[in-house]
N, C-alpha and C positions, 0 to 999 in steps of 0.2 A: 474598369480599372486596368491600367495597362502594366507591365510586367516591372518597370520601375517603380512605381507606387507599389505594387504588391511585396517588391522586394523593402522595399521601404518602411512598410508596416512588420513586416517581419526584422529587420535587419535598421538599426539607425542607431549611431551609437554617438548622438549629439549630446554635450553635455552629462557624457556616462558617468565623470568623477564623483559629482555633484549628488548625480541620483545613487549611487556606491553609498556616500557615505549616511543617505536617509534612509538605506535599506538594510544597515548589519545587524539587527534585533531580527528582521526575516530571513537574512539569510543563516544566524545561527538555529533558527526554527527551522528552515530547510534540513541544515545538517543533522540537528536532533531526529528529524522526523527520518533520513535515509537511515540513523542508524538505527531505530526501531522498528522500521520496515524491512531492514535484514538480517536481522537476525530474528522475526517474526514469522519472514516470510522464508526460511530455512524449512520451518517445522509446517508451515502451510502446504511444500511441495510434499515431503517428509510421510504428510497425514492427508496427502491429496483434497486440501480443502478449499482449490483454485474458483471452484465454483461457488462456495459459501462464501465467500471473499467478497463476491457481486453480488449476492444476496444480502449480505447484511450491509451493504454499502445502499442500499436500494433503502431499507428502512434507517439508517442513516439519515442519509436525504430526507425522506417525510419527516423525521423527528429535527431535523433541522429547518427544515422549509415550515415547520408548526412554528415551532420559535421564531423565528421571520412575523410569522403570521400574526404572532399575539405580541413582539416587544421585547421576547428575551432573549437570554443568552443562546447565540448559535450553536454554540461548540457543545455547550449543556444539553441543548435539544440531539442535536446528533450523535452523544453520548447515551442519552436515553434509549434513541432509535436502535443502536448500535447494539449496545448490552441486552436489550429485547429480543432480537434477533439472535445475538449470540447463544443466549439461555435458551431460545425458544428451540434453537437447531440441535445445541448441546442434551438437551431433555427428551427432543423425539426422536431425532434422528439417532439413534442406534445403530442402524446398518446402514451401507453404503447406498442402497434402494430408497432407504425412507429417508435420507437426510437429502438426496439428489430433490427427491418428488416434494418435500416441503421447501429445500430452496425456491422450486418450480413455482410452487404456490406463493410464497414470499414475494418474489419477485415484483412481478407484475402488480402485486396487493399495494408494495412498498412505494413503488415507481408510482403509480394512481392518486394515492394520496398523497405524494410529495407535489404533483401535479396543482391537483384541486388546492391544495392548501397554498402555492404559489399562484393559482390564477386569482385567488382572493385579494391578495396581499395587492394593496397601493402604493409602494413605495417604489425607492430606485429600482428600474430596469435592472442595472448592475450588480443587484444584492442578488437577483436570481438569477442573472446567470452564472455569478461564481458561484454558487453553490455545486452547480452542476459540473463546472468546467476549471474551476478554481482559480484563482488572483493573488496577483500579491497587495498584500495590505501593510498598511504601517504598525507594525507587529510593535507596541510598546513593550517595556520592562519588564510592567505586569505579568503582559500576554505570556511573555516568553518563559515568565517564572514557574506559571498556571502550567507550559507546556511543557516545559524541561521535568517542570515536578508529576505528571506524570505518564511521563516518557520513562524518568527514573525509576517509578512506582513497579509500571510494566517488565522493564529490564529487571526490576530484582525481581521480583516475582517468577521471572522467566528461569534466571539464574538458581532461585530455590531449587524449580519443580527442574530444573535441566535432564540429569540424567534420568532419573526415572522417565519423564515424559519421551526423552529420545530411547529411551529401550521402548515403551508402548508404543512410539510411533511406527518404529523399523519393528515389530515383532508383536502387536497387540496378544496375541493367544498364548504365548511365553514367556511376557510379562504376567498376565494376568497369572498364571498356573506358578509361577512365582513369587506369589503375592503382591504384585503392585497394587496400584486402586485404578487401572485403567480408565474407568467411569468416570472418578473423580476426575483424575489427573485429561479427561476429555473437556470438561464442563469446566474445571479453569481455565485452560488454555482458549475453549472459546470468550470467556470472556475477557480475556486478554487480546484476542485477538479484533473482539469488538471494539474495545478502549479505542486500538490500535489503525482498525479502519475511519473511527470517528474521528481520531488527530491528524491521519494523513489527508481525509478530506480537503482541510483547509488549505493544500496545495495544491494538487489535482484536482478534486471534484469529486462529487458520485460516482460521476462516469468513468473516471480512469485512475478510480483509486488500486486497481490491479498494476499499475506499473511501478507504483514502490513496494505490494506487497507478494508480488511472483515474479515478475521480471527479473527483476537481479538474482533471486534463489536460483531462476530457470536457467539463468544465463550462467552463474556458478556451476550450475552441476555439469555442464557440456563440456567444461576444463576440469572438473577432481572431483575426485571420488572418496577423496581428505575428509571426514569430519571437522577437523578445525580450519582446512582451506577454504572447505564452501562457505562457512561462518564468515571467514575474514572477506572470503571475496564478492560475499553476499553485499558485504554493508558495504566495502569498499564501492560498488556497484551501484547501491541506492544512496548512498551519498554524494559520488560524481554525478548523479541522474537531476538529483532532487537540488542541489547549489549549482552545479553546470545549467540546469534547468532557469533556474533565478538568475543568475548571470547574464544569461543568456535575454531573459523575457525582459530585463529593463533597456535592453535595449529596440525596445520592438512594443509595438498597439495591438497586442493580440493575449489572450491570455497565457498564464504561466503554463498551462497543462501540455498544450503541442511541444511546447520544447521538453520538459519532463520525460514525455513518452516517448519522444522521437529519440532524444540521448540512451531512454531506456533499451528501446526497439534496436537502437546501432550498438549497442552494445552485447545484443542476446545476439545479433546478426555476427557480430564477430567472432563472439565466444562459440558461436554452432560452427563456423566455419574452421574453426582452431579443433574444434573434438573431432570433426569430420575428418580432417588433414591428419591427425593424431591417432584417429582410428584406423584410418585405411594404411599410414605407415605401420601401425602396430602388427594389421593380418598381412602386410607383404613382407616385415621381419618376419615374422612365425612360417611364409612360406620356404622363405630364403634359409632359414635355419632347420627346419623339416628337409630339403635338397640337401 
C-alpha cells in the first residue's frame, strides 16, 4: 500500500455531510461517554487506580466477547465483566500491594478468556474486532437512552458520594480517623468505575479504554492544581478526545479508537509541555526574586 492509499484510509472526507447526519445518536453517545470519563477519570488519578482501569477493562472484554458468544446483549455482558472485576478489586485489594498483584492476576485471566470465547464465536469478523479496538456503530434512540440513563446514574452517584470520597482519596488515614466509611466509599467508587469502563468500551475497545479514563485527568493535572479546574478540564478533555475522535473516524476505514487516542495523547503532549514551560518560569521567577 503506498502512502496515498494509506493516507486515504485514514483521511477521506467524501460524502462527509451525508455520513454527519446518520451518526448524531453516536456522536451524542461520544459526548456522554467523555463526560463520564472525566470526571471518573479525576478520582482514578486521585486514587491511583491507572492500572485497575486495564484490569477491569480486560474482564470487560471476556464478559463482553461471552455475550458475543451466546447472542446477547454486549454492553450487558461487558457490564457484568466489568462490575465483577470491580467488586472483586474493591473486596481484596486493601493495600496498594495486594490490589497491584490481583490486577496482575486479573489480567491475563481476563484477556484468555475473552480470547477463547471470541475464537468460538462464528460470526462477523467485525464484531471482534470492535470489541477490542472499538467502532462506530449506528447508535439508535434506544441505545442512546440505555446509555445516557446510565451515564446519568453514575454521575449522580458520583455527585452523592463527591466530597467525602475526594477527602478519602487526597487523605485516606484522616478521613478514616474522621469518620468517613473509607471501605465503603472504596467499593462504590469501584463499581462506578466498572459501570464506567464497560460504557466507554463501546468507543475505544478493551484495549484503549485508558484514554477516556486517565488521559484527560493526566493531561488536567499538568495545567492546575484547581480542584474544580482539573474537573472541568478533565471532561473538557475527554470530550474533545471522544467526538473529535468520531469526527474524525467518519472520515476514514480504520477504527474509531486511533483517532480517540491520538487526539487523547496530543492533547496530554500539550498540556505536559504548558506545565513544563510553567514550571521552569515559575523556579526562574523565585530565582530572580531571591537576587
Amino acid at each position: 500500500m503506498d502512502a496515498d492509499s494509506i493516507i486515504g484510509a485514514i483521511f477521506s472526507f467524501e460524502n462527509y455531510g451525508e455520513l454527519l447526519v446518520l451518526v448524531q445518536n453516536s456522536i451524542w453517545a461520544g459526548a456522554v461517554l467523555g463526560l463520564l470519563g472525566g470526571l471518573v477519570g479525576t478520582f482514578v488519578m486521585k486514587r491511583d487506580l491507572a492500572f485497575a482501569v486495564h484490569g477491569i477493562s480486560e474482564l470487560s472484554f471476556a464478559g463482553a466477547a461471552f455475550a458475543l458468544l451466546i447472542g446477547a446483549d454486549i454492553v450487558f455482558g461487558s457490564l457484568i465483566g466489568s462490575v465483577a472485576a470491580a467488586l472483586l478489586l474493591g473486596l481484596m485489594g486493601v493495600r496498594a500491594r495486594d490490589k497491584n498483584s490481583i490486577i496482575g492476576v486479573i489480567m491475563p485471566f481476563g484477556l484468555g478468556l475473552g480470547i477463547l470465547f471470541l475464537s468460538l464465536y462464528q460470526g462477523r469478523a467485525a464484531n471482534k474486532f470492535g470489541l477490542l479496538t472499538g467502532q462506530i456503530v449506528s447508535v439508535d434512540t434506544v441505545q442512546l437512552q440505555v446509555l445516557a440513563g446510565a451515564a446519568v446514574a453514575v454521575i449522580a452517584a458520583l455527585v452523592i458520594i463527591w466530597r467525602p470520597l475526594n477527602f478519602a482519596s487526597v487523605d485516606p488515614e484522616l478521613a478514616e480517623a474522621r469518620g468517613v466509611p473509607v471501605r465503603t466509599l472504596a467499593l462504590i467508587f469501584m463499581v462506578l468505575l466498572g459501570v464506567s469502563v464497560a460504557l466507554s468500551i463501546q468507543v475505544v475497545g478493551a484495549l484503549l479504554v485508558l484514554a477516556l479514563l486517565i488521559t484527560p485527568a493526566a493531561a488536567a493535572l499538568r495545567v492546575t492544581s484547581s480542584p474544580v479546574a482539573l474537573v472541568v478540564l478533565s471532561v473538557v478533555f475527554a470530550v474533545t478526545a471522544t467526538v473529535g475522535g468520531i469526527l474524525l473516524a467518519l472520515g476514514g476505514r480504520i477504527p474509531i479508537s486511533p483517532y480517540v487516542t491520538t487526539l487523547s495523547f496530543l492533547i496530554y503532549v500539550v498540556c505536559r509541555i504548558i506545565g513544563s514551560f510553567r514550571a521552569r518560569k515559575g523556579i526562574n521567577g523565585r530565582v530572580v526574586h531571591a537576587h
